[in-house]
N, C-alpha and C positions, 0 to 999 in steps of 0.2 A: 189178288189184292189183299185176302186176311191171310193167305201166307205172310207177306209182307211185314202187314203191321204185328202177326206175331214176332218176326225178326226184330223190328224194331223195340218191340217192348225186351227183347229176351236180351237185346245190346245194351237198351236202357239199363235194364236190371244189373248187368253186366260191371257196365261201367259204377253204378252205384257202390257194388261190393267192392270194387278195386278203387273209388275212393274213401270208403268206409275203414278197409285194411291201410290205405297209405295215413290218413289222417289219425289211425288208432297208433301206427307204428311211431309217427309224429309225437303224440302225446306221450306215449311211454318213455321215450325218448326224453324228452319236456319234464316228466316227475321222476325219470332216474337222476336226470343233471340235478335237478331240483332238490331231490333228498338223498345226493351224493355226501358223507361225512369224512370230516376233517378232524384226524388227530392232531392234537395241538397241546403240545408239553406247554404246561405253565408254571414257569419260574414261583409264581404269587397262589399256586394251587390252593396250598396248608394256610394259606395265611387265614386268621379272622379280624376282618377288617373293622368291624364293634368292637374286640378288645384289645387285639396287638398294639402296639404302640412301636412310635418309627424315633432311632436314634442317631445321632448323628456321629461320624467317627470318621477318622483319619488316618490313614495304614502306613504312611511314607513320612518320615521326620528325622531330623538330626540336630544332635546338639555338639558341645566340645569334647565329648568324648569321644567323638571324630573329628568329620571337619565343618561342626557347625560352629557360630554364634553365639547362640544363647545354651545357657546353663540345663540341665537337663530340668529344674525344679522352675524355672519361669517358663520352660514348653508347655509341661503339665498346666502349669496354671492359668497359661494364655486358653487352652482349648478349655479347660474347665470354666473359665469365667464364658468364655462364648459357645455354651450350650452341647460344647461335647461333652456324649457321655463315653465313647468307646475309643481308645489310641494306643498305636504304636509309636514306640521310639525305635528305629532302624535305623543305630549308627552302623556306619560301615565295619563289615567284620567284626563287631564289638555287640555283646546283650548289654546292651544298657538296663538291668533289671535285676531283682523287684525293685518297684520303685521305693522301697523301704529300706532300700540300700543302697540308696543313689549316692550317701556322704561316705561313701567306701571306694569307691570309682576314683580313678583318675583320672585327670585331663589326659588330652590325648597331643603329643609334641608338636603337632601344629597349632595346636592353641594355645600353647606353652609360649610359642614362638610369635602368634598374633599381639598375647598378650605385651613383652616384651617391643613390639615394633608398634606399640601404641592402637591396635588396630581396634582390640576388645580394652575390656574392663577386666580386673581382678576379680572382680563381684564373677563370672561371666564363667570362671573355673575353681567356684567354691559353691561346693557342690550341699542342697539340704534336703533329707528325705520327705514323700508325700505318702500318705498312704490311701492307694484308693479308692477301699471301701469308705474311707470319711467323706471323700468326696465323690460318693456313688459313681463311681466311671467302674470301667473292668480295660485293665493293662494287658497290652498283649503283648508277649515274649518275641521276640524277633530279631532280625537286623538287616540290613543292605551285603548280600554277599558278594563280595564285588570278583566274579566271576568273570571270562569277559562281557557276556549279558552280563547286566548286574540284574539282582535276584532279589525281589521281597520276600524273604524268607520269616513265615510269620508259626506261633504256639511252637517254637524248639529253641534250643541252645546253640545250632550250628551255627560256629561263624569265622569259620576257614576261608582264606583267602583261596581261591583256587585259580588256572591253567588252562580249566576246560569244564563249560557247562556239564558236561554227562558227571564230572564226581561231585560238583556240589549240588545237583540235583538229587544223585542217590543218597548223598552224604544225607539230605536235609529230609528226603522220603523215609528214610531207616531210625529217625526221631521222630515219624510220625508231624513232619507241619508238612505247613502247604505254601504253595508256591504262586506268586505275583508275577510277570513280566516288568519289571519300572522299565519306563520311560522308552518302549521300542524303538521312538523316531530315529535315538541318539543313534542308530547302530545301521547294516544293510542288509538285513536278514530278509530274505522275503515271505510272503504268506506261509507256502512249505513249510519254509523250515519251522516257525513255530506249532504247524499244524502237527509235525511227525513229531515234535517234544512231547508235543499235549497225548497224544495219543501213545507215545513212552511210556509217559509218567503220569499218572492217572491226579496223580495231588498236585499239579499244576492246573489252578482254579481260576487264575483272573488274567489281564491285562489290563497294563492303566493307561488307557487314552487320554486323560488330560492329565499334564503334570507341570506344576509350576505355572498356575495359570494355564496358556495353551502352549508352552513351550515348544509341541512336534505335532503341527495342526493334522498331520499327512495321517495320526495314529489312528484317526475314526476308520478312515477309508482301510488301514492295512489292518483294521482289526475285523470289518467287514470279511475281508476278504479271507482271514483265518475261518470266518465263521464258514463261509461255501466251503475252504477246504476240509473242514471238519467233520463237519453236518454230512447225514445223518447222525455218527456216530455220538455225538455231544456238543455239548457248547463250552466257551468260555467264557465268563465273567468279564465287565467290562468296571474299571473302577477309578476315580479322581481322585490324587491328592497332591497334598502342597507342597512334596520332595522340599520340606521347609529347610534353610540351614540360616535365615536372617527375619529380620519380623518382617520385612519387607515382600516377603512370599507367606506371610502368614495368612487362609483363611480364603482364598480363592475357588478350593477346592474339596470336596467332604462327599461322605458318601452317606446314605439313607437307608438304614437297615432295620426292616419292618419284625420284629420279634416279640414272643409272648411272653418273654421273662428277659428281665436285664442279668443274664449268669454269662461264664465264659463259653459255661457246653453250648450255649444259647447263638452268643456272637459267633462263634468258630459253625455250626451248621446253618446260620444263616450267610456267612461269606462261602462255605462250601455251596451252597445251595443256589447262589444267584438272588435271596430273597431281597432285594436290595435295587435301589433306583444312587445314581452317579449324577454330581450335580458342579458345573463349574460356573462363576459368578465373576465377569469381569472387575466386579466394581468394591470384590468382599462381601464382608458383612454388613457393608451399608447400602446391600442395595433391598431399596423400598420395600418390596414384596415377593415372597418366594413360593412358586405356587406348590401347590398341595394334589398330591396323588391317593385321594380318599380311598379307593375301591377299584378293583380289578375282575372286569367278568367276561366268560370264554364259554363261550357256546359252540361247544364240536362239532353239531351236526348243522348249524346255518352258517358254521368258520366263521363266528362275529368273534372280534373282541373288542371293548367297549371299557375306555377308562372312565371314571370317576373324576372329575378334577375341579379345583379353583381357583382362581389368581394367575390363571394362563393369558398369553394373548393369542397363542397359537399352540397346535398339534400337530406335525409330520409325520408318517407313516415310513419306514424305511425296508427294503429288502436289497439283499446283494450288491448296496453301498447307492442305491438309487430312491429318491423318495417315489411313495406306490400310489400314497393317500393322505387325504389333509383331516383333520377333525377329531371327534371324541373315540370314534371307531373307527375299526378295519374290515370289510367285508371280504373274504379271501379270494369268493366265485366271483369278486367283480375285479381283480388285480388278473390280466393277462400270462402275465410270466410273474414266477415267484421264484428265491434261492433258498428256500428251505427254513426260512423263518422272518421272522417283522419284530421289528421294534421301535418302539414311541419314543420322539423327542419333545416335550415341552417348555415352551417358549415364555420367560417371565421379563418382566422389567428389567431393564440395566445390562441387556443384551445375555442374560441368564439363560442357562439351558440345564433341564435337566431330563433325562434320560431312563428309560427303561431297562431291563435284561431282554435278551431275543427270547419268542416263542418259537420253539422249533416246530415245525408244519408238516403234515406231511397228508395226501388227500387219498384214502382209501377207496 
């Protein structure tokens, strides 16, 4: 009988150590998942959200020195009166620039030809210089190369008509600018193909998902899907504007670009950089209230990222074209499946939405 009950204590015992081991394996287990870290490039790293200041700017424009409307000197002045400080004029194939040389230019013979069939004004291709620094903005050199993509080609002089993306691509990398996607929806390129350009041509920086109001609704989702095909290797830039060529497309679309000086080295690395939020507004500049993106903060190792904000009604959480999460933040350990980065959409009055850059993700 004390044989016995030493068997039984000696099983007891037994058994305790072999829950003691399963239960310790359990918890390591538990605080490895737990303080597993999350590399998380952030677009907003550099910024200082006390003193940078966020401006607003427009990269996509035309006036009659192509096939716009309006005069190159009421463009300027439309975006200046409503709060831009940063623009490009992108007439097709044409520098519309300096703007201190805008009464040297000539119309261009479709507007010649507008004029004449009553369409525009005279006023409309009489051209009067702006400069400026008078009016603190910063002008950026560019144009629309109408390649078959047509091309934001923005900080160069190139403005060749070309046959085939690869020479006006190179053509515009060997002047050092940088390169925009306008308007993908127009074309039937699929994700690939822009993924192997971007990975080409290292100075192609953006794609512009809204353009002319929402003119190519389909742009969010194929620009999503560039991002999976890209990622790891990089991102691209996602950006709105108002492809304006009438006042009737003027001011739907702008972009928000957070900088610590209003210079041009300033505006060119923060469009290289991504530091910048996309903002399309159904309604313009009248609509009531445009919410505000204060602060941006990213914690590696809990994978939190955690906007700042005011005058929202909502926040979506997006990955690989799917929304993950609703709110101010994004916890990354509690999203199942992830494509390799997230990005915030917020939601203002008048059906406004404005937009983050991707954080690329990756969990070590």
């Amino acid at each position: 009988m004390e044989k016995l009950e030493n068997m039984d204590i000696m099983n007891a015992n037994h058994l305790l150590q072999k829950m003691f081991r399963f239960n310790f394996i359990i918890l390591l287990v538990f605080v490895t998942a737990c303080s597993a870290r999350w590399e998380i490039q952030n677009p907003y790293e550099y910024v200082n959200w006390e003193k940078d200041k966020q401006y607003k700017a427009n990269l996509h424009t035309h006036t009659t020195i192509s096939d716009g409307n309006l005069s190159p000197q009421f463009v300027v002045d439309w975006y200046h009166q409503n709060g831009y400080s940063i623009l490009a004029i992108t007439d097709h194939n044409n520098v519309t620039y300096p703007w201190t040389d805008f009464s040297l230019l000539k119309a261009s013979t479709k507007s010649e030809g507008k004029v004449t069939d009553g369409q525009i004004s005279h006023e409309a291709i009489t051209f009067e210089n702006r400069n400026p620094k008078e009016l603190g903005m910063i002008a950026i050199q560019g144009n629309e190369v109408s390649s078959p993509q047509h091309l934001g080609s923005l900080f160069n002089d190139f403005g060749m008509r070309t046959s085939h993306e690869d020479s006006a691509m190179a053509g515009i990398g060997k002047k050092d600018g940088l390169i925009i996607f306008n308007h993908p929806g127009r074309y039937k390129h699929n994700a690939q193909w822009y993924a192997d350009y971007c990975e080409k041509y290292e100075h192609i920086i953006g794609f512009e998902i809204y353009n002319n109001g929402d003119r190519y609704s389909g742009d969010r989702q194929l620009w999503d899907s560039v991002l999976v095909a890209m990622l790891p290797e990089r991102a691209v830039w996602a950006y709105s504007n108002d492809d304006m060529h009438s006042a009737r497309s003027l001011g739907k679309n702008w972009n928000i670009l957070i900088l610590p000086e209003l210079t041009e080295e300033s505006v060119r690395k923060g469009i290289e950089d991504g530091c910048s939020f996309y903002v399309y507004s159904p309604t313009g500049h009248k609509t009531s209230q445009v919410p505000e993106i204060i602060s941006v903060m990213v914690d590696q190792r809990r994978g939190l990222i955690q906007l700042n904000t005011s005058g929202q009604d909502s926040i979506l959480w997006i990955s690989g074209g799917k929304i993950i999460q609703k709110g101010s933040s994004v916890k990354l350990n509690d999203i199942p499946e992830l494509s390799g980065y997230v990005r915030a959409e917020i939601f203002g009055t008048g059906e406004l939405i404005m937009g983050t850059q991707p954080f690329i993700i990756h969990k070590q």
